[in-house]
PDB file of the backbone (N, CA, C, O) and the ligand in Angstrom, with CONECT records:
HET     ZN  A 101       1
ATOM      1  N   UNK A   1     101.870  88.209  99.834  1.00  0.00           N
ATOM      2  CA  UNK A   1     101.865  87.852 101.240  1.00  0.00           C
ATOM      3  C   UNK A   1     103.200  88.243 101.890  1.00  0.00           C
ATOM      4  O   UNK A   1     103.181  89.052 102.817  1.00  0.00           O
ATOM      5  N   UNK A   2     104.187  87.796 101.524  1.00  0.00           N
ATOM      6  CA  UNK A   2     105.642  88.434 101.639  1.00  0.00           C
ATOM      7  C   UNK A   2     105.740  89.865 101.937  1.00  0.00           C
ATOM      8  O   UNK A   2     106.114  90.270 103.038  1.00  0.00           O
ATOM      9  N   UNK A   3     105.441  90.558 101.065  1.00  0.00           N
ATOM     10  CA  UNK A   3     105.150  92.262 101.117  1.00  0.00           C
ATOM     11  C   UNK A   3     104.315  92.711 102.274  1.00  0.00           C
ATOM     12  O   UNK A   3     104.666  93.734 102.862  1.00  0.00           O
ATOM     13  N   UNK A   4     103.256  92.068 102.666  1.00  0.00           N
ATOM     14  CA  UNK A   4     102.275  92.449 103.645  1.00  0.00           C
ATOM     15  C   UNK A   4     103.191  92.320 104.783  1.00  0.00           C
ATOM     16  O   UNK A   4     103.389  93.265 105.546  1.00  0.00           O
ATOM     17  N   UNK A   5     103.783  91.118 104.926  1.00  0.00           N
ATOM     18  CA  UNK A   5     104.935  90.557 106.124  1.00  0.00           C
ATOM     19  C   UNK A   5     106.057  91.331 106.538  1.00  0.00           C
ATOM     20  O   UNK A   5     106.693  91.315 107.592  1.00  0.00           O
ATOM     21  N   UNK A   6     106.203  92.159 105.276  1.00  0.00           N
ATOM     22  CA  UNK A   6     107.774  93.238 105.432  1.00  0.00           C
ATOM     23  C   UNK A   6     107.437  94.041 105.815  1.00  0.00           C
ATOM     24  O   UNK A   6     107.996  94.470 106.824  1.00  0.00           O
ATOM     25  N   UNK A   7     106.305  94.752 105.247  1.00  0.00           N
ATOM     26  CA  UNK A   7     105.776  96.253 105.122  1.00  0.00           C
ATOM     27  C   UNK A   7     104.298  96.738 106.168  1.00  0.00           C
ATOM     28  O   UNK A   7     103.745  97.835 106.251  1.00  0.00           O
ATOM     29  N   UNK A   8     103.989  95.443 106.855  1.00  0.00           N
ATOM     30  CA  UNK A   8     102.880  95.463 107.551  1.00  0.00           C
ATOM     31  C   UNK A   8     101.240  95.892 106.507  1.00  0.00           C
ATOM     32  O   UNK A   8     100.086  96.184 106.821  1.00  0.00           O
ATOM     33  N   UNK A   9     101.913  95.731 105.326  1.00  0.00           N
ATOM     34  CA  UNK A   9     100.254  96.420 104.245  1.00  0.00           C
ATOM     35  C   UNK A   9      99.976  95.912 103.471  1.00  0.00           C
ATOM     36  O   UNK A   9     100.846  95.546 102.680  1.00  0.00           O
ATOM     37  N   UNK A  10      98.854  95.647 103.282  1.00  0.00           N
ATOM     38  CA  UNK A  10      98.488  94.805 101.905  1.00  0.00           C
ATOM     39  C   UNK A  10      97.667  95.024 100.912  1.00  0.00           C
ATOM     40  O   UNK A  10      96.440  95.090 100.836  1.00  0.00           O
ATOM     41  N   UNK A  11      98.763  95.155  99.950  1.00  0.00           N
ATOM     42  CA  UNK A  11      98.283  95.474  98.379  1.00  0.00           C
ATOM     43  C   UNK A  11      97.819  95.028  98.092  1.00  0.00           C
ATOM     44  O   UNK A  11      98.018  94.993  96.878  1.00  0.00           O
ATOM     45  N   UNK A  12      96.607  94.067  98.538  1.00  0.00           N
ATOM     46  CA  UNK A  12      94.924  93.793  97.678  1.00  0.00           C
ATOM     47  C   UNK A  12      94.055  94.670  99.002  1.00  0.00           C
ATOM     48  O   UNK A  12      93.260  93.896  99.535  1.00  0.00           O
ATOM     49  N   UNK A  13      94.034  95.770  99.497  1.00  0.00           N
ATOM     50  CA  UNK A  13      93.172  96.020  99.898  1.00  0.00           C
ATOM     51  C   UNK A  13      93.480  98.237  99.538  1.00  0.00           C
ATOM     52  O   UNK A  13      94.361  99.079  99.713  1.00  0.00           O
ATOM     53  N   UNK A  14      92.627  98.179  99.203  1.00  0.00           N
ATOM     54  CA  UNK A  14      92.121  99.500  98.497  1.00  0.00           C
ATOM     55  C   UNK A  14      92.382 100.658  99.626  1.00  0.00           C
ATOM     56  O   UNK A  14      91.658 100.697 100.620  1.00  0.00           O
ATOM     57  N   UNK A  15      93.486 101.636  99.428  1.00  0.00           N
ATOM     58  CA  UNK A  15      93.821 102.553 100.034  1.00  0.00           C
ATOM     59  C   UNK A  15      93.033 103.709 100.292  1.00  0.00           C
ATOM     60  O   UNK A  15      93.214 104.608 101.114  1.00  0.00           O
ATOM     61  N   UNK A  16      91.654 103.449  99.012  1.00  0.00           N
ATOM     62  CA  UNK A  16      90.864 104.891  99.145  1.00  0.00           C
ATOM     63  C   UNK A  16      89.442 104.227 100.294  1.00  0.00           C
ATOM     64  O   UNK A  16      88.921 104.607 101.342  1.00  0.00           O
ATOM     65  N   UNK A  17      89.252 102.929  99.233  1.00  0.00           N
ATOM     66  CA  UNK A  17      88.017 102.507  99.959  1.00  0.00           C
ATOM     67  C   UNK A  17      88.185 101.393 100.703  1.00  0.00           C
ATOM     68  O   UNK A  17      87.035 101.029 100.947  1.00  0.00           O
ATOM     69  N   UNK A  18      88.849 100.726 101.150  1.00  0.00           N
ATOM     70  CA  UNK A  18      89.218  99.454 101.994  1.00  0.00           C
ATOM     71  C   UNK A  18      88.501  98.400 101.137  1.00  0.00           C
ATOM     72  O   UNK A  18      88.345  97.359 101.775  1.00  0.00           O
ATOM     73  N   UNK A  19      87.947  98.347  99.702  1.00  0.00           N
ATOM     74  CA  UNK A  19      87.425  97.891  99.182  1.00  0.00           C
ATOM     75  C   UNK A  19      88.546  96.559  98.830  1.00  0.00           C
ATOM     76  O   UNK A  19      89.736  96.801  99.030  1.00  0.00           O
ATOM     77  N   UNK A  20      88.167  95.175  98.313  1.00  0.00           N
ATOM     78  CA  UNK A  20      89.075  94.227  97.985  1.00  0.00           C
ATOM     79  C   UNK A  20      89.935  94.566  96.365  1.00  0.00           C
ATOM     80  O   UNK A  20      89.328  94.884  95.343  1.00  0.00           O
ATOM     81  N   UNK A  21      91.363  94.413  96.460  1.00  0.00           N
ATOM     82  CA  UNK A  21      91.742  94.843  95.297  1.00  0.00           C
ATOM     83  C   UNK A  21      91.983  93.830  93.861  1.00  0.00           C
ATOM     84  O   UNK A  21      92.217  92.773  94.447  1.00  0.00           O
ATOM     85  N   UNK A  22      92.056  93.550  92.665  1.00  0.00           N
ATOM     86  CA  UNK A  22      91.661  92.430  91.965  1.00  0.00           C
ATOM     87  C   UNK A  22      92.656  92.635  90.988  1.00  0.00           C
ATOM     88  O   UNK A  22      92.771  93.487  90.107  1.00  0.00           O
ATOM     89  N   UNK A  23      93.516  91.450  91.405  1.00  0.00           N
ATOM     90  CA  UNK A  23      94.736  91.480  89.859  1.00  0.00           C
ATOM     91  C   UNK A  23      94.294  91.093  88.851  1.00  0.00           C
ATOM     92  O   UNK A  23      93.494  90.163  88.954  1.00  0.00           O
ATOM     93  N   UNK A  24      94.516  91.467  87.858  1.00  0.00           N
ATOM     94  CA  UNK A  24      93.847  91.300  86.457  1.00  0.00           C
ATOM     95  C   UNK A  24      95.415  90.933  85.577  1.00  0.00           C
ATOM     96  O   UNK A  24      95.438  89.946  84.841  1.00  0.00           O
ATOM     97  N   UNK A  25      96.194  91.477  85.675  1.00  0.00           N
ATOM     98  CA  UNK A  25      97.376  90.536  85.136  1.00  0.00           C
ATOM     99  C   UNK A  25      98.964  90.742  85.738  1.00  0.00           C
ATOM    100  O   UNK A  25      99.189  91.499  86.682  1.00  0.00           O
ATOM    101  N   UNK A  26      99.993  89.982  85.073  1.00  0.00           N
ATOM    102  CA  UNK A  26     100.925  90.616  85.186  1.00  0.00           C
ATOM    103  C   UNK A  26     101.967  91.293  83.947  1.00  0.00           C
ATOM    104  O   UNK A  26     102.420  90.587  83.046  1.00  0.00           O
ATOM    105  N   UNK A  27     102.119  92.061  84.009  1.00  0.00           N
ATOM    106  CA  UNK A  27     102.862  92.565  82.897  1.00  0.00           C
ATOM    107  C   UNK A  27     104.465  92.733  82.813  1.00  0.00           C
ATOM    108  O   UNK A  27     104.651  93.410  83.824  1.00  0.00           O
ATOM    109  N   UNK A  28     105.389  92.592  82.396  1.00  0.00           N
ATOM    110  CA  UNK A  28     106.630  92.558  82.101  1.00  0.00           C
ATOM    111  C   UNK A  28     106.865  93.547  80.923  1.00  0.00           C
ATOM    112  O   UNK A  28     106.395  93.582  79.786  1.00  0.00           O
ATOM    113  N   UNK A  29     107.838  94.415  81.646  1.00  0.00           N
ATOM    114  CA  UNK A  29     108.168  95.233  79.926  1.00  0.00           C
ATOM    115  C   UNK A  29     108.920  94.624  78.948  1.00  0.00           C
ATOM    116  O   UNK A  29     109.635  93.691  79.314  1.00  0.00           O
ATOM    117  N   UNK A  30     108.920  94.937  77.796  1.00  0.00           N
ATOM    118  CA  UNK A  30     108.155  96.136  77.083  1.00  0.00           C
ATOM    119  C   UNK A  30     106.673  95.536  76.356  1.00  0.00           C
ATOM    120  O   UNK A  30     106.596  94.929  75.288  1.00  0.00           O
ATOM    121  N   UNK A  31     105.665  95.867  77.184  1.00  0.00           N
ATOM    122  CA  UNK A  31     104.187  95.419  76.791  1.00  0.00           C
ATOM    123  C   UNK A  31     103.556  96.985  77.044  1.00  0.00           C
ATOM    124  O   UNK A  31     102.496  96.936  77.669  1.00  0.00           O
ATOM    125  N   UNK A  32     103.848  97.904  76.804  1.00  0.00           N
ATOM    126  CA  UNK A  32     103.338  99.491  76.975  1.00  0.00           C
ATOM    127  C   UNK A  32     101.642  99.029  76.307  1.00  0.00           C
ATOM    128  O   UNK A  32     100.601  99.258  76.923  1.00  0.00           O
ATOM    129  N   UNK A  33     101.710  98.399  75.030  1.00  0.00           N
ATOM    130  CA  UNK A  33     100.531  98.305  74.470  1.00  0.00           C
ATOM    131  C   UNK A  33      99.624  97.299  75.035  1.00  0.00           C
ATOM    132  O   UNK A  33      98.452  97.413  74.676  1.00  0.00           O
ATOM    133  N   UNK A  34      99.940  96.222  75.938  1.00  0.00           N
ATOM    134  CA  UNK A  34      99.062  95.157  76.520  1.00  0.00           C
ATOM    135  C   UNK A  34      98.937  96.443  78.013  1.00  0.00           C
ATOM    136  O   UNK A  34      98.444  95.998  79.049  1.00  0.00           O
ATOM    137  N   UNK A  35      99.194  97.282  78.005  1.00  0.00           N
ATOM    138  CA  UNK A  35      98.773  98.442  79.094  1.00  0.00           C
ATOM    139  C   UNK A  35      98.065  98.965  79.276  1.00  0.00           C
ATOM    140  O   UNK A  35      97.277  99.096  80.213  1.00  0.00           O
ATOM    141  N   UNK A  36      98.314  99.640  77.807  1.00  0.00           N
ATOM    142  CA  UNK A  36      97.245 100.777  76.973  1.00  0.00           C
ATOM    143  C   UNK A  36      95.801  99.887  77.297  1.00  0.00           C
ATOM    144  O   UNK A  36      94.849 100.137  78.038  1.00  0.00           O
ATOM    145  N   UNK A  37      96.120  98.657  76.325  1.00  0.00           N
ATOM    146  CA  UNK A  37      94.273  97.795  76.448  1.00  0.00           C
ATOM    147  C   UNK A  37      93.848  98.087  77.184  1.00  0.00           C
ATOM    148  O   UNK A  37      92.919  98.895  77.170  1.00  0.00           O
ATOM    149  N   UNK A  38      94.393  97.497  78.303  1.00  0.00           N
ATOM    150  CA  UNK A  38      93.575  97.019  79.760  1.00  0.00           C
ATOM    151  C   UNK A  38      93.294  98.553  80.235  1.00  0.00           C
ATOM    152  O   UNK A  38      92.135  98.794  80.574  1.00  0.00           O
ATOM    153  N   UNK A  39      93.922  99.254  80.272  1.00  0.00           N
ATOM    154  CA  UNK A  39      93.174 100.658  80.885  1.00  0.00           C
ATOM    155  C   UNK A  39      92.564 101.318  80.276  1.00  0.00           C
ATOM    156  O   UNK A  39      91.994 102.163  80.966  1.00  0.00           O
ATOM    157  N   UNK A  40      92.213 101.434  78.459  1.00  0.00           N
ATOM    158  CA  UNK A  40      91.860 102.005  77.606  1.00  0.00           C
ATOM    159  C   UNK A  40      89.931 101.231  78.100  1.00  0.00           C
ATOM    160  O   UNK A  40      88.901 101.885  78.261  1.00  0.00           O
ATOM    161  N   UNK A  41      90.175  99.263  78.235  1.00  0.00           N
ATOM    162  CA  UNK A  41      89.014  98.746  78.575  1.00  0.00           C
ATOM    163  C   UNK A  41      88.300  99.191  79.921  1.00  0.00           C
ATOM    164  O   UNK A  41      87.085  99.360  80.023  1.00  0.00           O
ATOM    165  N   UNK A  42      89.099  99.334  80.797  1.00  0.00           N
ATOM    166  CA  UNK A  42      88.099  99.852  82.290  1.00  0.00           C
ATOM    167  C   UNK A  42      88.106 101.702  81.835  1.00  0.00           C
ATOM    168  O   UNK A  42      87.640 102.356  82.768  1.00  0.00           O
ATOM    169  N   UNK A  43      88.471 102.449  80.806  1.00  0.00           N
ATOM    170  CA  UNK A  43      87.618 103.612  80.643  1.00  0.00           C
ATOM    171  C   UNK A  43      88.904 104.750  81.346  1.00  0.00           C
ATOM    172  O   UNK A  43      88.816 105.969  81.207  1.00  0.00           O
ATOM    173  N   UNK A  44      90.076 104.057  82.109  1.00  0.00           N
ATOM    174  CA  UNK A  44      91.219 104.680  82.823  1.00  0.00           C
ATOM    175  C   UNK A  44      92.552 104.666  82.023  1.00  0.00           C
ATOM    176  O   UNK A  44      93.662 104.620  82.554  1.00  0.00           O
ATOM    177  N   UNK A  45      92.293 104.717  80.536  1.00  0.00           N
ATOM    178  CA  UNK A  45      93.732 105.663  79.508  1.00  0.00           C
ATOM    179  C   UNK A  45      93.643 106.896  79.986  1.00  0.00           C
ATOM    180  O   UNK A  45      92.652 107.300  80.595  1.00  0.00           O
ATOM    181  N   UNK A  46      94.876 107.728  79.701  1.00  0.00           N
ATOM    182  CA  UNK A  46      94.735 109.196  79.688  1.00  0.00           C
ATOM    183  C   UNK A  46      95.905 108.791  79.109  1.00  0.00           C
ATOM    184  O   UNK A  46      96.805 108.024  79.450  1.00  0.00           O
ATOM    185  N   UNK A  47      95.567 109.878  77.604  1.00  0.00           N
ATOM    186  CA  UNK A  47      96.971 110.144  76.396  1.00  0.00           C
ATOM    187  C   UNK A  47      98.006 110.516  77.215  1.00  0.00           C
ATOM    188  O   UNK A  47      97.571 111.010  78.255  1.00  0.00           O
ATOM    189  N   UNK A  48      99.253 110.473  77.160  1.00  0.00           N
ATOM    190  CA  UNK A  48     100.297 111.115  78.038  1.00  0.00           C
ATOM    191  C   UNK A  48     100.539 112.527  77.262  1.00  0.00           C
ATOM    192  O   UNK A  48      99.725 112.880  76.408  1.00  0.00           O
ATOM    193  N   UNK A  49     101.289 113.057  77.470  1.00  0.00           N
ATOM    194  CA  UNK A  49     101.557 114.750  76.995  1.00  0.00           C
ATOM    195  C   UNK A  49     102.732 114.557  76.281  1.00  0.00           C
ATOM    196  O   UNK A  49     103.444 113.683  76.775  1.00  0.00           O
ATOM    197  N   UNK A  50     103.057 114.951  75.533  1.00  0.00           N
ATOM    198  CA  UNK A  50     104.295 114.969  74.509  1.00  0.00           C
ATOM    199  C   UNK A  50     105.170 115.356  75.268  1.00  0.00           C
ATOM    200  O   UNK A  50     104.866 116.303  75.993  1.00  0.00           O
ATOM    201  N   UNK A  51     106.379 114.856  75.368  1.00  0.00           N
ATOM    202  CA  UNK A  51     107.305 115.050  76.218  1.00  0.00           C
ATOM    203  C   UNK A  51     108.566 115.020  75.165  1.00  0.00           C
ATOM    204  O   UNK A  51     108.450 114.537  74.039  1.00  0.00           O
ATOM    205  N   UNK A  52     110.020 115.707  75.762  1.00  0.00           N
ATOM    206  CA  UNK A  52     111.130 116.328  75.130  1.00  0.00           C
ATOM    207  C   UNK A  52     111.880 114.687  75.197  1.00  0.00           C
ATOM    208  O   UNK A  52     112.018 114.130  76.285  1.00  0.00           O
ATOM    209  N   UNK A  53     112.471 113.813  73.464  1.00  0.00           N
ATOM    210  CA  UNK A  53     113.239 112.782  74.062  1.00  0.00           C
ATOM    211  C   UNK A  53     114.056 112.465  74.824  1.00  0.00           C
ATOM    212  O   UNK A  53     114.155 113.615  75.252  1.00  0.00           O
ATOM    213  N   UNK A  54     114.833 111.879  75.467  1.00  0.00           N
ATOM    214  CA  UNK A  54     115.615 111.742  76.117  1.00  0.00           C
ATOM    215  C   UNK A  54     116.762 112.438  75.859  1.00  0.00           C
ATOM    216  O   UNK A  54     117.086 112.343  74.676  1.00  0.00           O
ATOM    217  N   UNK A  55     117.553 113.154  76.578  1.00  0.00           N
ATOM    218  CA  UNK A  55     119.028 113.878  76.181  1.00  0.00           C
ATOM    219  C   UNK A  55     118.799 114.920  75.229  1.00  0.00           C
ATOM    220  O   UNK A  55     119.696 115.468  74.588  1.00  0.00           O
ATOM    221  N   UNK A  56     117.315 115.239  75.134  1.00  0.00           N
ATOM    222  CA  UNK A  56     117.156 116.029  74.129  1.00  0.00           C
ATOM    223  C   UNK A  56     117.256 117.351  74.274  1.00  0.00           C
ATOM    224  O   UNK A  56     118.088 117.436  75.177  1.00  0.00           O
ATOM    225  N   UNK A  57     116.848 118.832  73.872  1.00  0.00           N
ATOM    226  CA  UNK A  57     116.826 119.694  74.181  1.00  0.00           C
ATOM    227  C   UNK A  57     115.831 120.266  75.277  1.00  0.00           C
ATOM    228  O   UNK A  57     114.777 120.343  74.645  1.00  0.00           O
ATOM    229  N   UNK A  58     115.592 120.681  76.482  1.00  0.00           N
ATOM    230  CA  UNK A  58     114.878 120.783  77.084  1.00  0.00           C
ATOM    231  C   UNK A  58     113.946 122.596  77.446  1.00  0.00           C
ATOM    232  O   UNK A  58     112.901 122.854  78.043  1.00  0.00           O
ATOM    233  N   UNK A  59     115.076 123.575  76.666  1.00  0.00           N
ATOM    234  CA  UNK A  59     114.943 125.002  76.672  1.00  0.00           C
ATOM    235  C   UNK A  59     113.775 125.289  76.742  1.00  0.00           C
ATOM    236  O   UNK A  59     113.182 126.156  77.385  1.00  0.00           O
ATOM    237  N   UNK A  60     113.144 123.828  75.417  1.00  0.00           N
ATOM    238  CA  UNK A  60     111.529 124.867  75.045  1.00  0.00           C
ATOM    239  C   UNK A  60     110.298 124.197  76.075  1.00  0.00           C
ATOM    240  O   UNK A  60     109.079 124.345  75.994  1.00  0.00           O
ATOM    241  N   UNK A  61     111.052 123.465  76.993  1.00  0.00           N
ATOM    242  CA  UNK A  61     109.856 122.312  77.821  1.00  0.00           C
ATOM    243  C   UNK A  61     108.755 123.176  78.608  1.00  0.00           C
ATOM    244  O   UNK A  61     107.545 123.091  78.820  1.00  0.00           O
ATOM    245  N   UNK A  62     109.716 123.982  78.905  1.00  0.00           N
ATOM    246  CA  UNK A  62     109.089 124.787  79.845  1.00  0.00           C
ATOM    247  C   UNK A  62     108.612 126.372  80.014  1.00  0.00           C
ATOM    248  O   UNK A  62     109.478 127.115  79.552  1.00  0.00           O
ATOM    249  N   UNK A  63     107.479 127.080  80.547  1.00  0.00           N
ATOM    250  CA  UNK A  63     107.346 128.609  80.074  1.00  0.00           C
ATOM    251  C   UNK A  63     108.077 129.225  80.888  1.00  0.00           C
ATOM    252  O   UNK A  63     108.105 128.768  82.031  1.00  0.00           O
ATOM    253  N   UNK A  64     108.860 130.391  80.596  1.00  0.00           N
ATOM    254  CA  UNK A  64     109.671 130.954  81.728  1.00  0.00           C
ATOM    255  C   UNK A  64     108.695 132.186  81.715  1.00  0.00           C
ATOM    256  O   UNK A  64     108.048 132.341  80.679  1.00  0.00           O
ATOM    257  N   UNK A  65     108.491 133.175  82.850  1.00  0.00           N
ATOM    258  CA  UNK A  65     107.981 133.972  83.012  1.00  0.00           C
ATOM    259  C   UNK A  65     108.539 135.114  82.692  1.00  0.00           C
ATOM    260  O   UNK A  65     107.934 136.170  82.876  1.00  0.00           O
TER     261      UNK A  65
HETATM  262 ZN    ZN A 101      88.902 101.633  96.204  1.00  0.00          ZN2+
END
């Protein structure tokens, strides 16, 4: 309600379909895996892409032409 008050918008109402929006939880990191569930259960996981670690080498991340 606060947010709606600052920002004039409100995040329970659906940006694509004006449809009502439905919190299902709250999460605090580090719960990456209480994440995974819940989107793996509504059918909306997508694996992420292997990515270069942090500070790591980045030369080969990318194709150069
Ligand atoms: Zn929607």
């Amino acid at each position: 309600m606060l947010i709606q008050r600052v920002y004039e918008f409100d995040m329970l109402i659906c940006p694509r379909c004006s449809g009502q929006i439905k919190i299902v939880a709250f999460i605090e990191p580090p719960q990456g895996d209480v994440i995974e569930k819940i989107l793996r259960h509504g059918g909306l996981w997508c694996a992420a892409a292997p990515r270069a670690p942090p500070g790591g080498d980045l030369r080969n991340t990318f194709v150069t032409p």
